[in-house]
C-alpha positions as CSV (number, residue, x, y, z in Angstrom):
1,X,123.3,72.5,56.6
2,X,120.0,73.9,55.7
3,X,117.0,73.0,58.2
4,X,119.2,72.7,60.9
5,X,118.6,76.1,62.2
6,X,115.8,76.9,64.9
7,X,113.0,79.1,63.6
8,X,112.9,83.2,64.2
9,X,111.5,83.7,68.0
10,X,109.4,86.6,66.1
11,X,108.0,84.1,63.2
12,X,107.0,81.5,65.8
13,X,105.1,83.9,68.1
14,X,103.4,85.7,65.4
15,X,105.1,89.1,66.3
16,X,104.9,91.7,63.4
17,X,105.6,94.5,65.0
18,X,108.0,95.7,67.4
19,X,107.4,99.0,69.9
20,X,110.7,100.6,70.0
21,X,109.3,101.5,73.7
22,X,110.0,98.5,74.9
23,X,113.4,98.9,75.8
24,X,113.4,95.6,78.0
25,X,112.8,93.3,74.9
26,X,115.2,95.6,72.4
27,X,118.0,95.0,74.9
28,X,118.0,91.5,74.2
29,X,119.1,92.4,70.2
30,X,122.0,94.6,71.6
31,X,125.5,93.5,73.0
32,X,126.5,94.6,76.0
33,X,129.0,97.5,73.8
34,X,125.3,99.1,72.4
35,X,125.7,97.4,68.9
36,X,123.0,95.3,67.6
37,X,124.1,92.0,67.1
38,X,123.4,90.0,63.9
39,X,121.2,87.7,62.6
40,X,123.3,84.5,63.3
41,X,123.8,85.9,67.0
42,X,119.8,86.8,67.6
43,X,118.5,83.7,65.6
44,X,115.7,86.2,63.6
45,X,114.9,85.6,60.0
46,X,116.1,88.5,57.8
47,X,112.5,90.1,57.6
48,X,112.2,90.3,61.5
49,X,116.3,91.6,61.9
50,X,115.3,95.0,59.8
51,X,112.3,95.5,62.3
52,X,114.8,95.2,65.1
53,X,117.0,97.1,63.8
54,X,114.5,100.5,62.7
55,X,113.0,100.3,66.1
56,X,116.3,100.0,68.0
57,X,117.7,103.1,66.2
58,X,114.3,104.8,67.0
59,X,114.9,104.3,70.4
60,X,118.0,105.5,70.3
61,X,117.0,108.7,68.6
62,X,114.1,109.4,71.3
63,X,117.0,108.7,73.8
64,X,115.5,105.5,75.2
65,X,118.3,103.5,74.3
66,X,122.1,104.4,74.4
67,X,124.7,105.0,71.1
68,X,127.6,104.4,73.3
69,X,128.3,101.4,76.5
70,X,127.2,103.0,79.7
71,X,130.2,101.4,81.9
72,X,132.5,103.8,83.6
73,X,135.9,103.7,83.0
74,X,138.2,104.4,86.2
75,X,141.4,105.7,85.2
């Protein structure tokens, strides 16, 4: 049902742009397997999802943020 859904966090605080430094707010877009989760999962409007998404893979590339799950696997 349109409407029904609650608005973007990001839209509703004004936020425009995102500092991929801030690992402590990015980690709230990512599951706990290091993917980024989805629009329907995060609740951001599509606008706002491709700025999580570019500054999530930049902190990945500057090593802030891990590619892979950092759990240990005991064998």
């Amino acid at each position: 049902m349109p409407g029904t859904d609650k608005p973007c966090h990001l839209c509703e605080y004004k936020i425009n742009y995102i500092d991929y430094k801030d690992t402590q707010f990015l980690r709230r877009f990512m599951s706990p397997h290091a993917k980024i989760l989805g629009r329907k999962r995060t609740g951001s409007c599509q606008k706002h999802q491709k700025v999580i998404t570019k500054a999530l893979k930049r902190a990945r590339h500057m090593a802030l943020l891990p590619f892979v799950p950092t759990t240990s696997r005991k064998n």
